[in-house]
N, C-alpha and C positions, 0 to 999 in steps of 0.2 A: 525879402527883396533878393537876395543873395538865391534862395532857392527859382522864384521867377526868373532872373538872369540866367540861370545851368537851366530849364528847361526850355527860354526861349532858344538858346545856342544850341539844347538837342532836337528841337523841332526843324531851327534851321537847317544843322548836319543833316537832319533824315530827306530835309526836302534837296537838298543837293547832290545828296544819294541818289536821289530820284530823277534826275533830270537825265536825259540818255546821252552819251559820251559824246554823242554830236556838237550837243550845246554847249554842254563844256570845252569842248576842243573847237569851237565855230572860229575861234581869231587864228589859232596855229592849223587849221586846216587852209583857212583862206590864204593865211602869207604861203604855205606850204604850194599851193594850187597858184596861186601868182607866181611864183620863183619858178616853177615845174612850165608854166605860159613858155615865161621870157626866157628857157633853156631851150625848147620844145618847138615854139613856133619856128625860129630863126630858118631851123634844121631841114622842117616839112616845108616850108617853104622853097628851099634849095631844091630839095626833090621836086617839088613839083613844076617849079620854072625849067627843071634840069630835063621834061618828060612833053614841054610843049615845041611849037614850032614859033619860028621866031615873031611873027605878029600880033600873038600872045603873050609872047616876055616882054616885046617890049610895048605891047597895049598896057600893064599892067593888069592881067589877069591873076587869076590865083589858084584857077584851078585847069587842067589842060581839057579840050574836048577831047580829045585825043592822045593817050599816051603815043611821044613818039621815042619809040625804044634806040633808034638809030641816031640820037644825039650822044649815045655814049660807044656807039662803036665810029662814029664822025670826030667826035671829042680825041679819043684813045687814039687814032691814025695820024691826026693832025698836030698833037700836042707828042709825038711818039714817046707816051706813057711807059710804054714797054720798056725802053731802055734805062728812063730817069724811076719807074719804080723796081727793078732790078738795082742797081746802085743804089736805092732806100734801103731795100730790105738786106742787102750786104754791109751795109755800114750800119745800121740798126743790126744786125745779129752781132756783128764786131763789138760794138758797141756795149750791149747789153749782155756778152758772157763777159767782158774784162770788167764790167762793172761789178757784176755777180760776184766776181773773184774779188777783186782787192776790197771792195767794200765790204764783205761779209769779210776777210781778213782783218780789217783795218779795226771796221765793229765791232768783233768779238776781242783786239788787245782792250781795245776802252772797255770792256764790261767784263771780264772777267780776268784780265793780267795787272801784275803792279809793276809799274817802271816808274823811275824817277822824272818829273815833269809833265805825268800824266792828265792830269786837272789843265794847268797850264797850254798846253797842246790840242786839247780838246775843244780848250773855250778861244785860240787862235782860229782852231778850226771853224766852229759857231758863228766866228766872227766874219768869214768870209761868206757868209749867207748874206747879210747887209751890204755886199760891193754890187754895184750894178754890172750884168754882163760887161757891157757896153767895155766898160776900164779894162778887163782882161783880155780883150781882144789883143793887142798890140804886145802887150807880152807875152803869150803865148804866140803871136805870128812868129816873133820877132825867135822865140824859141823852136817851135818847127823848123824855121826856114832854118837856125843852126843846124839841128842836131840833121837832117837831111845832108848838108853839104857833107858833116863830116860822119852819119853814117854808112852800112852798107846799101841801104835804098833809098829814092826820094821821099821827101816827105810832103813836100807842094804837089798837089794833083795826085794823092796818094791816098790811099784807107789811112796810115799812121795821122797825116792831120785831120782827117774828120772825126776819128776816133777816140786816140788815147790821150788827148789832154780831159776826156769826158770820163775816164774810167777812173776816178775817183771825186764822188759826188757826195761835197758835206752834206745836204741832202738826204741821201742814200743810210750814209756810215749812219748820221744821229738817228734816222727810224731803227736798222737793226742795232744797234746798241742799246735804243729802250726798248724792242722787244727781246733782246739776249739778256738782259738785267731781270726779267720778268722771270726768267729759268731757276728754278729752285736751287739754291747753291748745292743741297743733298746734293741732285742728279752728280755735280762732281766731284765729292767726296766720295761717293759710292767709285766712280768712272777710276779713280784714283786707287781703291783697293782692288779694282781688276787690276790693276798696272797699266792705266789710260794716261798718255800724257794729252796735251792742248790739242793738238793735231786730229789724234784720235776721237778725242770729246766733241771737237767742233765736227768731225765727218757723221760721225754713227750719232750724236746726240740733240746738238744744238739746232743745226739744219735740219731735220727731221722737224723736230720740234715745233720752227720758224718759216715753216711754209706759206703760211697766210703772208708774214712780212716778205718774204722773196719773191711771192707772185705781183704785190705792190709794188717794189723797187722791179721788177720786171715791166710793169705794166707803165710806172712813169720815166724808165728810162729809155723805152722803146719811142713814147710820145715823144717825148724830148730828142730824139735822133730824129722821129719820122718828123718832126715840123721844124725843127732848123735850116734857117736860111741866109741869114746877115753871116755869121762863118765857114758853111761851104762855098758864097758867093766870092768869101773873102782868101781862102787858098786853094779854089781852084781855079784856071783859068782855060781847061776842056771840058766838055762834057763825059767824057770817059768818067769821072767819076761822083758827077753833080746830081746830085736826090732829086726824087720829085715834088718839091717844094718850087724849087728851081724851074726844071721843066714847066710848073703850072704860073709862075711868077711872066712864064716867057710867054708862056700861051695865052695871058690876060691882052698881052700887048698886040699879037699878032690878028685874035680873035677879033679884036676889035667893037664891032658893036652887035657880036652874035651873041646873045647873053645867054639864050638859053645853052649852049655850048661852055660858057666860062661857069655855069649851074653845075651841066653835064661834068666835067674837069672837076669842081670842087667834092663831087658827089663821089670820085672815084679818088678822089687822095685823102675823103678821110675814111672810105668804106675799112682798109686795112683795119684801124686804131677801133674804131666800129664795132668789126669784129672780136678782135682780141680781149674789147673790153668784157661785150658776151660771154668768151670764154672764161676769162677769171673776175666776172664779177661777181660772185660769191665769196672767191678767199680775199680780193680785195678789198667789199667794204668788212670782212673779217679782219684784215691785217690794221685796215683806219682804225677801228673801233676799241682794239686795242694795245696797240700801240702808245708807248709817251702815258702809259697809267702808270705806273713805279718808274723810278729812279731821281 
């Protein structure tokens, strides 16, 4: 009995062996191909309302007879794109090197320094991932508009509040901290018989290293600048320094019921983030994938 039992189980192994990876994989290919739809359609869609003329958009067509290429230079004039994505990508570059900076500092005291209340500190930090934006708003206004009166420059209607209450991003720190913990402690016991102290190990060693993860924290604190809009709305009150979220926010209203134009508009505020993903989507799903495996 026992012997019949072990060769029907290796008849079955052999016959499931045998099935081609298709079948095997038919249920995670199909969720796979449904989730990949509903990211995908949304998007082709946009473009392509974004490329007809307006008795098409709002016929509810789906495909243009006609591209008409001149809804993105109609779009760009009218919505004066030019100015409000200039002030994106300045407050997104501010942005994304003071992050660079104190986060990979802040990162690397939690993974490789001992100070007293480090645990404790950490898991404060953690904790401020579960507050919703929304509550920070007001303490942080209420701090800008301080530290503005009595520093040497404005802070309302300024790069300092769009910027630096966002260059340290609990976010940010807990990615490189699990990928700086991943670093062989060797590397700094060795770094330490050159006569490397922290400073040193962290320029020549660690960053080198952690490129995958800083092209990540690169890549989601750029988004996180380019599509903010409830707190630039909330301390600027010129356009002198209000992003193109803003701008596009204003040009839904103006646009009216030109859709294929408010397509146009959409298609050119996220083409940026579009781009960039292109460029570091290789070290970025490198940085996801291993990232948060040790510590």
């Amino acid at each position: 009995m026992a012997e019949a039992l072990a060769q029907s189980q290796v008849v079955a192994s052999a016959q499931q062996r045998k099935k081609p990876p298709i079948f095997r994989f038919a249920g995670a290919y199909l969720v796979l191909t449904l989730g990949a739809a509903v990211a995908i359609v949304p998007f082709l869609y946009t473009v392509s309302v974004s490329l007809m003329n307006l008795t098409e958009a709002n016929g509810g067509a789906w495909l243009p007879s006609t591209p008409q290429w001149r809804n993105y230079i109609d779009a760009w004039n009218q919505a004066n794109f030019s100015r409000y994505i200039w002030n994106s990508v300045r407050i997104a570059a501010i942005t994304v090197v003071g992050e660079l900076v104190f986060c990979t500092l802040a990162a690397y005291a939690f993974a490789r320094m001992e100070f007293w209340g480090k645990n404790l500190l950490f898991s404060l930090l953690l904790s401020t991932l579960m507050l919703p934006e929304a509550i920070t708003w007001v303490p942080n206004f209420i701090t800008v508009s301080w530290l503005g009166r009595v520093g040497p420059i404005p802070w309302i209607n300024n790069w300092p509040a769009l910027t630096i209450p966002f260059m340290a991003s609990a976010f940010s720190i807990f990615l490189l901290r699990q990928f700086f913990m991943q670093v062989p402690s060797d590397l700094w016991d060795s770094a330490q018989i050159d006569g490397a102290g922290h400073l040193r190990y962290l320029l020549q060693v660690m960053i080198p290293l952690s490129r995958a993860a800083l092209m990540t924290l690169v890549l989601f604190s750029f988004i996180g600048a380019w599509n903010a809009l409830a707190w630039p709305i909330l301390v600027t009150t010129t356009p002198d320094w209000r992003p193109i979220t803003y701008g596009f926010f204003a040009f839904i209203d103006e646009a009216g019921a030109q859709f294929h134009l408010q397509m146009a508009g959409s298609v050119i505020t996220m083409a940026p983030v579009i781009v960039l993903y292109f460029f570091t989507q290789k070290t970025f799903i490198e940085g996801i994938a291993t990232s948060g495996l040790k510590g």
